[in-house]
N, C-alpha and C positions, 0 to 999 in steps of 0.2 A: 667611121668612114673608111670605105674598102682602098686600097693604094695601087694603079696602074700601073706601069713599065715607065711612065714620063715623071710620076710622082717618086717612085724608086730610084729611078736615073739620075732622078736631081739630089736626094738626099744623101745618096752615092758620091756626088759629083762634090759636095760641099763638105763630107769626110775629106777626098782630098785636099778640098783647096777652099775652106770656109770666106775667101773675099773673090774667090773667081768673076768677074764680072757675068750678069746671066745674059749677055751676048754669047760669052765663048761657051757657057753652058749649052747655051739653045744650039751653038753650031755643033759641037758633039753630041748632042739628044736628037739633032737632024729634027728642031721644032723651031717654031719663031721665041722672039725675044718677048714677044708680049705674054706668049705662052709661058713661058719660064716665071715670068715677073706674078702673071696671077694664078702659078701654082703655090709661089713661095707665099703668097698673100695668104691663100685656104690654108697652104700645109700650116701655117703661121698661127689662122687663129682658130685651124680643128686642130689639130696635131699635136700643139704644142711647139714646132720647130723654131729652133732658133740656133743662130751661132753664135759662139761666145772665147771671146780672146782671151787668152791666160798667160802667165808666167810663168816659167818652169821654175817649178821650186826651190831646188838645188840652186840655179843661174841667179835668182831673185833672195837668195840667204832667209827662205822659211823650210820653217821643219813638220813635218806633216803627222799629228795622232789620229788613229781613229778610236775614237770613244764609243764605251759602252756604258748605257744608261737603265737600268731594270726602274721601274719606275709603277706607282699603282696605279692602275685602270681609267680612275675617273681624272687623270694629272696626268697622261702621256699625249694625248692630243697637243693639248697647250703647250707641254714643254717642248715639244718637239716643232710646233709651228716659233716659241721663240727662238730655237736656236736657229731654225731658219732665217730668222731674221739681222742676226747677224752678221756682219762685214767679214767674220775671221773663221765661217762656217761653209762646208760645201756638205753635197750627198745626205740628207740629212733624210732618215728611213723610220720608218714605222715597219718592227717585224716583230715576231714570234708572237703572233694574237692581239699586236697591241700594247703588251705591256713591256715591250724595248723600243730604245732609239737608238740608232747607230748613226753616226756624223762623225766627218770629217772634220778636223779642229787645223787651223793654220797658225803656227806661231814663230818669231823670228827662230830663228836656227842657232844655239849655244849658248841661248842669255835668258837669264831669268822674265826679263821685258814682256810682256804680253803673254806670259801665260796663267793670267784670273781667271781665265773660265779651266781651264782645268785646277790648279790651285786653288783658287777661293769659290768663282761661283757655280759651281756646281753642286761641290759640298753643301752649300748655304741653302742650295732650295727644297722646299719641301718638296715630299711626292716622291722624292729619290730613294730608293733601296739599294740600288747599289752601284758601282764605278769603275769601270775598265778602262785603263787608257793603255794601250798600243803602237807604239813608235812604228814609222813606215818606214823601213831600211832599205828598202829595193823592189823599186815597180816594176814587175817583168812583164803585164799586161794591162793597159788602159792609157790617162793621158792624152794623146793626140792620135794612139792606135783607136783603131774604129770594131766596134761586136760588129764582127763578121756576119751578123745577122740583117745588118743595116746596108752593108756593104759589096754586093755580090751580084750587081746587077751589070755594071760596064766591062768592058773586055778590057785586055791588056792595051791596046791602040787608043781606046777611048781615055785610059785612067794616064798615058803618058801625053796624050794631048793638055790635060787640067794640072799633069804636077808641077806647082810652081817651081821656075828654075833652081833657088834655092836649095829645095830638098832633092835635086839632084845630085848636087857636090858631096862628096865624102865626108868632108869637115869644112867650116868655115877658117878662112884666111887668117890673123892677128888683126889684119887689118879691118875687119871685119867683123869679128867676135866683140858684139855687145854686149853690155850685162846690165839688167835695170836697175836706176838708179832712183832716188827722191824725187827728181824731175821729171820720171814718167808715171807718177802715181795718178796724175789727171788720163793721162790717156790708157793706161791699164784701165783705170775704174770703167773709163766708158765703154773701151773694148769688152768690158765683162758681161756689161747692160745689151749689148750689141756690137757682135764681132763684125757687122758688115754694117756700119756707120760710116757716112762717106766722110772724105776727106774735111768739107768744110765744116760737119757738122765737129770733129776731132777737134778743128783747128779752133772754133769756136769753145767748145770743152778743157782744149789745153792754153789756148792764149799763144799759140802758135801759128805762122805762118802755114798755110796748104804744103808747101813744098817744103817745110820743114818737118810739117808729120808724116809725108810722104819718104822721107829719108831716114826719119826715124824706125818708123814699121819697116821697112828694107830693111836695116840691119839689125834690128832685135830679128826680126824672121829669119833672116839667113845665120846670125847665131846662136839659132834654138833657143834664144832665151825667151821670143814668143809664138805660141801656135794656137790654131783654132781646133775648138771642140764642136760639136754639136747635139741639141737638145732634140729629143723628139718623142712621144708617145711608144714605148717598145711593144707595147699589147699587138698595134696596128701593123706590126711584122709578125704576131703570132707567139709573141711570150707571153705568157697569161700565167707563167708563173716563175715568180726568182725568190733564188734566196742568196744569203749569205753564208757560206761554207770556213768553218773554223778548224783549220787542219792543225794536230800535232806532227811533225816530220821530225825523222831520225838528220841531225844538222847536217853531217857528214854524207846525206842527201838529197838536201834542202836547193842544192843549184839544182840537182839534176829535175827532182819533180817539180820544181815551180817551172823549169823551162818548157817538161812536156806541157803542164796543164797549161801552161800559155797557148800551146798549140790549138786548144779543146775548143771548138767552136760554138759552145754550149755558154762558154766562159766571155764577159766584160772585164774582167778585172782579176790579175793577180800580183800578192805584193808578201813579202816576207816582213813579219813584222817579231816585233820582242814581247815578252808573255809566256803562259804555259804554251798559249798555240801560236805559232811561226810563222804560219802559211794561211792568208786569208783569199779567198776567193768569192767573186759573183756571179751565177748560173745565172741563167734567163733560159726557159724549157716551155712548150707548148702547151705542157697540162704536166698534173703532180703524177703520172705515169711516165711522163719522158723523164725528167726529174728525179724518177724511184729508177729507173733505166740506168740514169747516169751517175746514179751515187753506186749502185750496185755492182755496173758492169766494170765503166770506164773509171773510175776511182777505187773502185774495190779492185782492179788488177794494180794499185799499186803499195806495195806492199808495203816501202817507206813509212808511209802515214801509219801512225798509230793510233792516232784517235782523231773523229770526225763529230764535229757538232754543224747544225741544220739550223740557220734561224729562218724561218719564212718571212721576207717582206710581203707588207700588206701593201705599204704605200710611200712611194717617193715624195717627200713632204719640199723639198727642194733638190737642185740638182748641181749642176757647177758654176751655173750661173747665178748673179745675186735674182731675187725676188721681183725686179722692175724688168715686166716685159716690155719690149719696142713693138712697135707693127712692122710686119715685112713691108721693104722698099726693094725699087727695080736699082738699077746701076746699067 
């Protein structure tokens, strides 16, 4: 389905601010509110879109692996749709022809607790040839930051009308700096399923008053310990092709080039991890000639890296969201 300047606008608009009401959306898109409501409907159920609430890792005491799975041919499907299935799994990829899976593994942060799937079951299934796990020591690109490819359609006027007050402050207050706790495990979950679930439908989910989830979302928001992400088909901006980039870097370099390649607007994601390779990265490119363009020109001028492996994803088997899609609602 081809994407207009209103369908853009809005996908734009909900990087900012994934619970913006689509009144204030339609008043900066200069469209009505019905408009807004049965775009997010279509974008919803061609596109794929959706939003989806998260907890900052760090704020919420989990530790984040990315795992590598080699696996044979006629076993990487299924293994890769069960780890999507999973509560403790995000990004969960089908690349290099099919016979890898790459995933995001979440586990508490210093404790042996909860981590069987790396520990026990992985090892235990068949079909596996082999096992990387990769500690994520520092995200310099992804998150709540938005691929600039998604991103690019509002003007500066338009994108300070939607940023919520919150994320204008420098830092949040003490008084104000929330950090999730046990008790918000009911309303994380739901935000996960649907970052723009209204108030009652939370309060109903958590067992909570309206004006008390309404207080609570206020201050995990304002002290980053919750932000919205968003889901959507990336083809339909024009990537049709990604991969995953496995960089060696000389360490005593490692701030400076993950900082540029943060810059790269080719790039979703960058993050230094531990392993032979350091520095991992996400391209999303037009065709495998924009792709041969930017490993050659723009990567190959940095001298740092030493060595560069290419897995081509085939297909995003999950994303950061759990697996239970919502229907788009208006607000």
């Amino acid at each position: 389905m081809p994407l207009d300047e209103i369908d853009r606008g809005l996908i734009h608009a909900l990087h900012i601010d994934g619970r913006a009401p689509f009144s204030r959306i339609a008043e900066v898109l200069g469209v009505s509110t019905q408009t807004v409501a049965r775009r997010y409907r279509r974008l919803s159920a061609e596109a794929g879109l959706r939003v989806v609430g998260l907890a900052d890792p760090h704020r919420a005491g989990r530790a984040q692996w990315l795992v590598r799975l080699t696996a044979t041919p006629h076993s990487a499907q299924d293994l890769a749709r069960a780890l999507a299935r999973r509560s403790d799994t995000s990004w969960v990829k089908l690349a290099s022809g099919g016979t890898e899976i790459i995933a995001v593994v979440h586990t508490p942060a210093g404790g042996a607790d909860g981590r069987s799937l790396l520990l026990h079951d992985i090892p235990r299934t068949a079909g596996i040839t082999a096992v990387s796990a990769h500690y994520l020591l520092h995200t310099y690109l992804g998150g709540p930051t938005a691929w600039r490819g998604r991103a690019n359609v509002l003007d500066p006027r338009q994108r300070r009308q939607l940023t919520p007050p919150a994320r204008e402050n420098a830092a949040p207050s003490p008084a104000t700096a929330a950090t999730p706790t046990d008790d918000d495990r009911a309303l994380l979950s739901a935000l996960q399923r649907d970052g723009r679930a209204g108030q009652g439908e939370l309060a109903a989910a958590t067992g909570w008053s309206p004006a008390t989830v309404a207080r609570r979302l206020a201050a995990l928001r304002a002290s980053g310990a919750l932000f919205f992400d968003v889901e959507c088909d990336d083809t339909l901006f024009g990537a049709t092709t990604q991969a995953l980039l496995w960089m060696t870097v000389a360490p005593a370099r490692l701030e400076q080039v993950a900082t540029a390649l943060a810059r790269h607007e080719e790039l979703a994601f960058v993050a230094a991890t531990t392993g032979r390779t350091n520095v991992v990265a996400h391209a999303l490119c037009p065709d495998p000639a924009a792709l041969h363009h930017y490993l050659t020109h723009r990567l190959g001028g940095q001298r740092a890296i030493h060595a560069l492996e290419t897995a081509p994803v085939l297909r995003t088997v999950k994303a950061v969201g759990s697996l239970i899609s919502s229907p788009g609602r208006a607000s």
